[in-house]
Biopython code that builds the backbone (N, CA, C, O; Angstrom):
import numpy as np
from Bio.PDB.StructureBuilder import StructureBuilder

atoms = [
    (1, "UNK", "N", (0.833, -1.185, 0.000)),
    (1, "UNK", "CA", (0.000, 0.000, 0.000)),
    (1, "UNK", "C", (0.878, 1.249, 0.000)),
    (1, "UNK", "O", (2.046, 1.194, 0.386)),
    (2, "UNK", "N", (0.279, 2.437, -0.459)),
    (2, "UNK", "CA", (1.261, 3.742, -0.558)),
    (2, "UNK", "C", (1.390, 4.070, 0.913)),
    (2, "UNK", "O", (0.709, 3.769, 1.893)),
    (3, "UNK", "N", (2.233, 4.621, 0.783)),
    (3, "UNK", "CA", (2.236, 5.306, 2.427)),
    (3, "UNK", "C", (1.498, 6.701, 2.743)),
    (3, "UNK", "O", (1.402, 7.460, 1.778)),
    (4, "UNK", "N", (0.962, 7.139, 3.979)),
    (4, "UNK", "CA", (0.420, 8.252, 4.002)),
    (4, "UNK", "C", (-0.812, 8.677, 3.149)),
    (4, "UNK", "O", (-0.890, 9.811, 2.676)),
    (5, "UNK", "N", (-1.902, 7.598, 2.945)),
    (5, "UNK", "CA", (-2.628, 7.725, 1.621)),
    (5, "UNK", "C", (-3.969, 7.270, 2.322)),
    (5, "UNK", "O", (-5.026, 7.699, 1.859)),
    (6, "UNK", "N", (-3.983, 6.464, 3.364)),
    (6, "UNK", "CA", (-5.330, 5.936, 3.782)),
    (6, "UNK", "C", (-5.144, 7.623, 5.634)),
    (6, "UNK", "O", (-4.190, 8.324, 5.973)),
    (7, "UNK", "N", (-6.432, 7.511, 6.137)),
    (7, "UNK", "CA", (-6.094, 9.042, 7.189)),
    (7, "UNK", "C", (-6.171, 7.317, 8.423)),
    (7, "UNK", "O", (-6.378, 6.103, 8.437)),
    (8, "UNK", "N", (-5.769, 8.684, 9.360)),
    (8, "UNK", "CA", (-5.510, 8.150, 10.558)),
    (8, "UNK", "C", (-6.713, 7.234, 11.188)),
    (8, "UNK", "O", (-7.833, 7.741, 11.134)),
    (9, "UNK", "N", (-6.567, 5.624, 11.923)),
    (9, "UNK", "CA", (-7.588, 5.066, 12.489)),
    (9, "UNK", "C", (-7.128, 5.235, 13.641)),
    (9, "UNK", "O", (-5.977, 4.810, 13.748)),
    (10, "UNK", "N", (-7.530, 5.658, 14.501)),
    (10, "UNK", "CA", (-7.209, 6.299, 16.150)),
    (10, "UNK", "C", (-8.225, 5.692, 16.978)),
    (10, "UNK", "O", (-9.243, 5.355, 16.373)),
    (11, "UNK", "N", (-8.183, 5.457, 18.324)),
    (11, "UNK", "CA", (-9.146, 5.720, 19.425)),
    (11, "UNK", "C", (-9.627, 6.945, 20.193)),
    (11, "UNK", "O", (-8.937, 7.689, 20.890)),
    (12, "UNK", "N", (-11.155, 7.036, 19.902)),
    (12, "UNK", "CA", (-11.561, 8.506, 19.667)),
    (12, "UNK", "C", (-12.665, 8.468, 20.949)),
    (12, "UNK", "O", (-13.425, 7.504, 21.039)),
    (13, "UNK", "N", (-12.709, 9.481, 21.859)),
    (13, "UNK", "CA", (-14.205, 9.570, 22.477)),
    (13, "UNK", "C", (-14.858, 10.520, 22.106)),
    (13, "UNK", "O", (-14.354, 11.565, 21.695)),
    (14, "UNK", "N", (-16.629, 10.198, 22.238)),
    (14, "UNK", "CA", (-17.179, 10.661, 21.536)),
    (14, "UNK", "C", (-18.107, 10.971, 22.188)),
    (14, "UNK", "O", (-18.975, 10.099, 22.238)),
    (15, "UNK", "N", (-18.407, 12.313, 22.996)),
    (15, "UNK", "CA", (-19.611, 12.606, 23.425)),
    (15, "UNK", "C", (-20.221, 13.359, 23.439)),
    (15, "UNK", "O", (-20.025, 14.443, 22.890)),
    (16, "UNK", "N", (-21.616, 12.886, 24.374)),
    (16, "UNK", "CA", (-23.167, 13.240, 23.336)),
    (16, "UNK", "C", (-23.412, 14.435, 24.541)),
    (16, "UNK", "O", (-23.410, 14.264, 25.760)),
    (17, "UNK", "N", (-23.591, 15.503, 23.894)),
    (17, "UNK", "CA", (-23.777, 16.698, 24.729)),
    (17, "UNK", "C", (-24.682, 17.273, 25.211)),
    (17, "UNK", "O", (-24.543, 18.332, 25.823)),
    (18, "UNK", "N", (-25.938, 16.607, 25.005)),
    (18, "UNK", "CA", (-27.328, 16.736, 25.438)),
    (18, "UNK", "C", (-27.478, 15.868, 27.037)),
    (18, "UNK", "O", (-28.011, 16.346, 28.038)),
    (19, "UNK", "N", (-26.690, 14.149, 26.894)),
    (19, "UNK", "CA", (-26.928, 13.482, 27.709)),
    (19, "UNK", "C", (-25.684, 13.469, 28.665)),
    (19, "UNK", "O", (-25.750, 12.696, 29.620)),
    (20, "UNK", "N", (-24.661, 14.166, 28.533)),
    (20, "UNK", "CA", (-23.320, 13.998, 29.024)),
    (20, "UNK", "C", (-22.567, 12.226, 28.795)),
    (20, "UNK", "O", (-21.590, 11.829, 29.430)),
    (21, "UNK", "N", (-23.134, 11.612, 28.014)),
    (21, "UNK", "CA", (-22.550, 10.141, 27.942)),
    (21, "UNK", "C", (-21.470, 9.610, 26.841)),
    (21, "UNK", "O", (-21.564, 9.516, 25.617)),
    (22, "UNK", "N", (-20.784, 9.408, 27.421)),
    (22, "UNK", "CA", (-18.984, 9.403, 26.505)),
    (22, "UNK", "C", (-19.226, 7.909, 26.490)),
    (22, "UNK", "O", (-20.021, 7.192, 27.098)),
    (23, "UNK", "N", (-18.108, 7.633, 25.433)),
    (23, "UNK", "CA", (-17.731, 6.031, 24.692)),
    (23, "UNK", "C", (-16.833, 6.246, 24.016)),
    (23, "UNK", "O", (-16.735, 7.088, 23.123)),
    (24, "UNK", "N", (-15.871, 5.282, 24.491)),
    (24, "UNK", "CA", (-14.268, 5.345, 23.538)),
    (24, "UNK", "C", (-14.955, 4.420, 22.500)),
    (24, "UNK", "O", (-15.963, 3.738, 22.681)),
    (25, "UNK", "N", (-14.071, 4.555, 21.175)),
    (25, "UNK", "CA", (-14.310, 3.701, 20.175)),
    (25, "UNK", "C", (-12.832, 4.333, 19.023)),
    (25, "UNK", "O", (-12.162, 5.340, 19.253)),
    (26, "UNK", "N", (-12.713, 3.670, 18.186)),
    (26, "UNK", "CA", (-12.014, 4.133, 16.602)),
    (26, "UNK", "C", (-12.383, 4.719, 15.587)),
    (26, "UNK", "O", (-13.134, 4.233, 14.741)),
    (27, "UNK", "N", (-11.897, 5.820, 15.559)),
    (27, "UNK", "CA", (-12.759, 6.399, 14.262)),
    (27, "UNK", "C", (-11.619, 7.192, 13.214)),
    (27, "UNK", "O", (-10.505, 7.256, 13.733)),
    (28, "UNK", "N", (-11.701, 7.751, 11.951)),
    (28, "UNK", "CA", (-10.844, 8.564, 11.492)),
    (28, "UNK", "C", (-11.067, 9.884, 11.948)),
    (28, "UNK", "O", (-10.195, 10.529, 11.366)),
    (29, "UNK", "N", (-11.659, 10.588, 12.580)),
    (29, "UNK", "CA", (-12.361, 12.206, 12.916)),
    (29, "UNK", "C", (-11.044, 12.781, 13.509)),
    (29, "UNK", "O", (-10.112, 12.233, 14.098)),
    (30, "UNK", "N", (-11.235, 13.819, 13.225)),
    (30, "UNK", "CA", (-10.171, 14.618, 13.442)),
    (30, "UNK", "C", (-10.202, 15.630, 14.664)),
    (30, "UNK", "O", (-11.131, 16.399, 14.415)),
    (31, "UNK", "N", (-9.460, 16.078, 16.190)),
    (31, "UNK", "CA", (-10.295, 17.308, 16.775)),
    (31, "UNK", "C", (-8.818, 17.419, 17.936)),
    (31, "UNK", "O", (-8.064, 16.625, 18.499)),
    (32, "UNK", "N", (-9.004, 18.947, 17.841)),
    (32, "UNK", "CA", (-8.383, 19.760, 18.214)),
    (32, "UNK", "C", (-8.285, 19.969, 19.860)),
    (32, "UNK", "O", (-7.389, 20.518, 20.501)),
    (33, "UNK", "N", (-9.840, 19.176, 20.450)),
    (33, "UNK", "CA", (-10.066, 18.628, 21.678)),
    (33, "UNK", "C", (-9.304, 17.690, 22.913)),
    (33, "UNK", "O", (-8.553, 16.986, 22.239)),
    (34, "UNK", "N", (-9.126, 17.367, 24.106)),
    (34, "UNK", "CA", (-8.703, 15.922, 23.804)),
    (34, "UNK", "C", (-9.770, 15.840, 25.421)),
    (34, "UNK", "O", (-10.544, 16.736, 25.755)),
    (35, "UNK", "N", (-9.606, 14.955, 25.960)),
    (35, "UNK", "CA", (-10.388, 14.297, 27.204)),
    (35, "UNK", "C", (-9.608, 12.888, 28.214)),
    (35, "UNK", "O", (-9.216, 11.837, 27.705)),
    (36, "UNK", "N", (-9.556, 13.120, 29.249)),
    (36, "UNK", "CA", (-8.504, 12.666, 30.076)),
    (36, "UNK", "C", (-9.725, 10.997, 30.142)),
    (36, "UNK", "O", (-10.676, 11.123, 30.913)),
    (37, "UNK", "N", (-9.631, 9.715, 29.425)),
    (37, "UNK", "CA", (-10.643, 8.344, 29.876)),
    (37, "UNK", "C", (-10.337, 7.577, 31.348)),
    (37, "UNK", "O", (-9.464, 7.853, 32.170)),
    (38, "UNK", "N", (-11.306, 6.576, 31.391)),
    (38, "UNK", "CA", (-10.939, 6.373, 32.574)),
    (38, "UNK", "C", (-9.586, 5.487, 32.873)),
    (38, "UNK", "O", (-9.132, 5.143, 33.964)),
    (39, "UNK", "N", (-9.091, 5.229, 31.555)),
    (39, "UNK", "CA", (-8.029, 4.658, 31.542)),
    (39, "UNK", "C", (-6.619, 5.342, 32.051)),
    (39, "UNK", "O", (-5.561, 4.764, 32.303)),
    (40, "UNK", "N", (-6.828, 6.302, 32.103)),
    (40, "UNK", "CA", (-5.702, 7.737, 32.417)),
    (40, "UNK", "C", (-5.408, 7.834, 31.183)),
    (40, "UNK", "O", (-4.693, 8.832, 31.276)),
    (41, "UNK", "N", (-5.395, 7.527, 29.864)),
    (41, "UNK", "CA", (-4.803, 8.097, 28.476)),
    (41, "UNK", "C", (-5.784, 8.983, 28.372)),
    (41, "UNK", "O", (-6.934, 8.957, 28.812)),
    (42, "UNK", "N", (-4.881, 10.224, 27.383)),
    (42, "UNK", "CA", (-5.622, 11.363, 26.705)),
    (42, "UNK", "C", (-6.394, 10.796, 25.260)),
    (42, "UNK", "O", (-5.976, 9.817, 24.642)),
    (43, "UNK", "N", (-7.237, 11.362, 24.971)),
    (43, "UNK", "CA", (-7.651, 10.996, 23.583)),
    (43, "UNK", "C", (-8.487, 11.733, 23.224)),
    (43, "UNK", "O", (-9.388, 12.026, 24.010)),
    (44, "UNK", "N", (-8.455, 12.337, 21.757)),
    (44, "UNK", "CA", (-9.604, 13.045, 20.975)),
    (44, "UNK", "C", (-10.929, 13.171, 21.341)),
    (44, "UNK", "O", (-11.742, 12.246, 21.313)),
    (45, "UNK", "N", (-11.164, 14.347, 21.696)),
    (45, "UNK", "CA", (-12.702, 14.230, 21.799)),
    (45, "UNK", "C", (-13.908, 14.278, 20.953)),
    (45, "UNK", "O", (-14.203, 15.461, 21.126)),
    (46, "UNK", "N", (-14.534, 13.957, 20.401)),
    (46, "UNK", "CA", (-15.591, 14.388, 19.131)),
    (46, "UNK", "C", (-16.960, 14.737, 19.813)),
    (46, "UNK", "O", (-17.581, 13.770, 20.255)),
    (47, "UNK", "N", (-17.475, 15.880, 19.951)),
    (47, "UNK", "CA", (-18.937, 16.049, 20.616)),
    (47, "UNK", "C", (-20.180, 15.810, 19.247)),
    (47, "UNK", "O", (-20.189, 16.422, 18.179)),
    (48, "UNK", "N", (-21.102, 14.795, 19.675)),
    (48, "UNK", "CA", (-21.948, 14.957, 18.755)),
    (48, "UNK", "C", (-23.397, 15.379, 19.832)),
    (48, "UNK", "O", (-23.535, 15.412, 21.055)),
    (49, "UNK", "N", (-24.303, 15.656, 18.695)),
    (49, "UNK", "CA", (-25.525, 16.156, 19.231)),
    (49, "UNK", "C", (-26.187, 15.157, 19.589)),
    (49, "UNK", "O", (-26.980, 15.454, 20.483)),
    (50, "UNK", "N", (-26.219, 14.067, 19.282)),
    (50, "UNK", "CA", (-27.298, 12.809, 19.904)),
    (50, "UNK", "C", (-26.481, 11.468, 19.312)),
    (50, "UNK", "O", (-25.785, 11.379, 18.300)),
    (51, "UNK", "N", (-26.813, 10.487, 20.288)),
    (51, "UNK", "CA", (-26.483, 9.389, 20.373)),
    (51, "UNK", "C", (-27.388, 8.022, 21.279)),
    (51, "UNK", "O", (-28.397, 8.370, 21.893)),
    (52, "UNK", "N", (-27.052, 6.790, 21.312)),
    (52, "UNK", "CA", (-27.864, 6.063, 21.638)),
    (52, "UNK", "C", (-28.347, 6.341, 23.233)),
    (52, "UNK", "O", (-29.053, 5.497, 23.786)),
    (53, "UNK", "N", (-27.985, 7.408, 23.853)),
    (53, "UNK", "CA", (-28.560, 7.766, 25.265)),
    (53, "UNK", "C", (-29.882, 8.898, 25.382)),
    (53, "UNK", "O", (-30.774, 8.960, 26.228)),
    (54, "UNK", "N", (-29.633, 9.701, 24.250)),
    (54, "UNK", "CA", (-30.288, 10.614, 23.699)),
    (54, "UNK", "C", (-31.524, 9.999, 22.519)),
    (54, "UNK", "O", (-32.661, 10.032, 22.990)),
    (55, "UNK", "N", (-31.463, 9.659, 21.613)),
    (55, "UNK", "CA", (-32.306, 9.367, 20.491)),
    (55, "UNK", "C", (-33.360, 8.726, 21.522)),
    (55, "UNK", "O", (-33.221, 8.018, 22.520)),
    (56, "UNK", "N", (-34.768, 9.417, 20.688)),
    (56, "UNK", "CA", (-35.806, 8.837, 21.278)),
    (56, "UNK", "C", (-35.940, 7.486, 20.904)),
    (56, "UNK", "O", (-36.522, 6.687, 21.638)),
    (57, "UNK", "N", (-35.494, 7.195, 19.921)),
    (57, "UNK", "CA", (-35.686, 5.121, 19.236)),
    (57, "UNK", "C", (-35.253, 4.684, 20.605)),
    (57, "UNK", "O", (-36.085, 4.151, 21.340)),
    (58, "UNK", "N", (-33.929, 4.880, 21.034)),
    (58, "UNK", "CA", (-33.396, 4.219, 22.228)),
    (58, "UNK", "C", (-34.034, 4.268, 23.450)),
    (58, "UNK", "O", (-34.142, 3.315, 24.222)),
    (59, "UNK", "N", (-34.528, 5.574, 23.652)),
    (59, "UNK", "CA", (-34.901, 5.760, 25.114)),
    (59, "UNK", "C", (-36.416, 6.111, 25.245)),
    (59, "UNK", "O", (-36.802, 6.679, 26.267)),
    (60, "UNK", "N", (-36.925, 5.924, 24.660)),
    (60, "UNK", "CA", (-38.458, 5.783, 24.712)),
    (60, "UNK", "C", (-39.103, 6.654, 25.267)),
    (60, "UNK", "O", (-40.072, 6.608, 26.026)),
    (61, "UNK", "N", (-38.219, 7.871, 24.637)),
    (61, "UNK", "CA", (-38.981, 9.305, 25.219)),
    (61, "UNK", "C", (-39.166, 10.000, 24.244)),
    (61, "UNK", "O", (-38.081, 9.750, 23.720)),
    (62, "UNK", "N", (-39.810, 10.918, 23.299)),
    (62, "UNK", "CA", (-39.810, 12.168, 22.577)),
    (62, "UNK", "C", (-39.678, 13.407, 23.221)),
    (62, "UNK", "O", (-40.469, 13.657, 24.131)),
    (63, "UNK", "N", (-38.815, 14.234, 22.910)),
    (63, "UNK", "CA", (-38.368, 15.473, 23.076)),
    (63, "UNK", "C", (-37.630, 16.288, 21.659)),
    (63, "UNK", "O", (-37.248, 16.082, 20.507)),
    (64, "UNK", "N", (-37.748, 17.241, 22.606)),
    (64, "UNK", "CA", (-37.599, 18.228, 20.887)),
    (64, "UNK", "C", (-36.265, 18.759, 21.582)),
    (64, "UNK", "O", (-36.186, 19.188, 22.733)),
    (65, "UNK", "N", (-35.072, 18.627, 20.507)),
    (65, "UNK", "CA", (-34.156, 19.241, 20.021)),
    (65, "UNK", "C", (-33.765, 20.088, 19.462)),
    (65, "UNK", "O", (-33.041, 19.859, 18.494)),
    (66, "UNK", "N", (-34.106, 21.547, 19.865)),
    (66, "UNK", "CA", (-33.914, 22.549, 18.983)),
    (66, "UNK", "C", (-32.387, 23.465, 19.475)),
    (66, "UNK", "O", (-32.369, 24.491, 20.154)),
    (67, "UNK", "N", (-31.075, 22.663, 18.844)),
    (67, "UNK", "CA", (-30.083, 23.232, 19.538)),
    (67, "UNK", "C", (-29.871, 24.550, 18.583)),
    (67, "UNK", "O", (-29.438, 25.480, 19.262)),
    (68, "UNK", "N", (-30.006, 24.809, 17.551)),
    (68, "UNK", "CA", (-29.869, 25.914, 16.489)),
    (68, "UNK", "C", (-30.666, 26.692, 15.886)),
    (68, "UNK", "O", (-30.438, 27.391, 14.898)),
    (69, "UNK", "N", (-32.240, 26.494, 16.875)),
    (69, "UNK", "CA", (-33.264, 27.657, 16.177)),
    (69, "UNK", "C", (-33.850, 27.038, 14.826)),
    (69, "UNK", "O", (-34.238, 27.760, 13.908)),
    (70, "UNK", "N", (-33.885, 25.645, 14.779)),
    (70, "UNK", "CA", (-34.155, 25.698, 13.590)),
    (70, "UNK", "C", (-35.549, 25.608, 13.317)),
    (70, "UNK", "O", (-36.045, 25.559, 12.192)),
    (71, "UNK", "N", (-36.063, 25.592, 14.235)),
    (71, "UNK", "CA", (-37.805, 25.497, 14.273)),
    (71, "UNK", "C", (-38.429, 27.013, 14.304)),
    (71, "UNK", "O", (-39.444, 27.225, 13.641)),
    (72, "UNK", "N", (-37.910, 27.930, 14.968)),
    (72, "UNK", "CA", (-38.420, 29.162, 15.339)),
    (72, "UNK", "C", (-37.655, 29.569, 13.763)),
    (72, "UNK", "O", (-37.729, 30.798, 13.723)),
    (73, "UNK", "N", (-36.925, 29.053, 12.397)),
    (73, "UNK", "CA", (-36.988, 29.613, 11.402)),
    (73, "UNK", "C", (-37.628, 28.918, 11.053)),
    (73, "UNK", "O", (-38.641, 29.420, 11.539)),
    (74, "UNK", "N", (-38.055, 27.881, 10.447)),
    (74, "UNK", "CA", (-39.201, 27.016, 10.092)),
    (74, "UNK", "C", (-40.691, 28.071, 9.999)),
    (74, "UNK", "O", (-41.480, 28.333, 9.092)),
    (75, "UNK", "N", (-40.620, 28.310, 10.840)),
    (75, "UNK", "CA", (-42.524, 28.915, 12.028)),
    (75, "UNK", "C", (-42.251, 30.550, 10.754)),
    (75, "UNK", "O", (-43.083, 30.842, 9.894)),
    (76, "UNK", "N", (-41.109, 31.236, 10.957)),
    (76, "UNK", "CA", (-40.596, 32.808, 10.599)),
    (76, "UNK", "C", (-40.926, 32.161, 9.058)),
    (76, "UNK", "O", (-41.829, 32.460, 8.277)),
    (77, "UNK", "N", (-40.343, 31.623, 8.991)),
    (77, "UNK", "CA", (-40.603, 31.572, 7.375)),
    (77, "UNK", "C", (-41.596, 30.937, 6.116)),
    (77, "UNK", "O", (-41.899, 31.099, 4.933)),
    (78, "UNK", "N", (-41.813, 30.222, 7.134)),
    (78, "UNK", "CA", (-43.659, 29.367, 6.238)),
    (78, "UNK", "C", (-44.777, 29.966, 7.108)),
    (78, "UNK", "O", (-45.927, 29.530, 7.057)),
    (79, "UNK", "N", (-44.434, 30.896, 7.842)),
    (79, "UNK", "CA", (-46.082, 31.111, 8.759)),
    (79, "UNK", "C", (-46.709, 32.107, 7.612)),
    (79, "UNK", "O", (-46.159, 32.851, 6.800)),
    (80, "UNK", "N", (-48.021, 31.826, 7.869)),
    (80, "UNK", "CA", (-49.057, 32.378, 7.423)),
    (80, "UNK", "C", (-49.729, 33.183, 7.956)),
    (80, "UNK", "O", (-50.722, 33.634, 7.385)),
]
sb = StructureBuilder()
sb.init_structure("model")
sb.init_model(0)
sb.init_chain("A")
sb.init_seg("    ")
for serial, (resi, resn, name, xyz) in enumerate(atoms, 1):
    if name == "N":
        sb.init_residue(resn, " ", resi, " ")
    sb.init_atom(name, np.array(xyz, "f"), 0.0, 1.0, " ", f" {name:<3s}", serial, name[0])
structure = sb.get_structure()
């Protein structure tokens, strides 16, 4: 294989910022972050907006997610 041609496979944590719930795993993502695990190693942090602690499929709740306004433009811009 060439060298320097496939990106980095790392161990990455990844957490969900609605539910505060972290999970190491491997990913290629890239971040400028890092987060002390319970392992004592440092490692990348990646924040996503929802994950299996959060999503209503998983947790058998509905709630509304409006982290960016995107509903109050929705309402501004199709209201009648």
């Amino acid at each position: 294989m060439k060298a320097d041609l496939h990106p980095n496979y790392r161990d990455v944590v990844f957490q969900d910022v609605t539910s505060d719930f972290k999970f190491l795993t491997r990913s290629t993502m890239a971040s400028k972050e890092t987060i002390k695990w319970e392992d004592g190693n440092d490692y990348p942090l990646i924040k996503v907006e929802i994950s299996s602690a959060s999503h209503p499929f998983y947790t058998g709740q509905n709630k509304v997610m409006d982290t960016s306004g995107r509903i109050d433009k929705f309402k501004k811009r199709y209201a009648k």
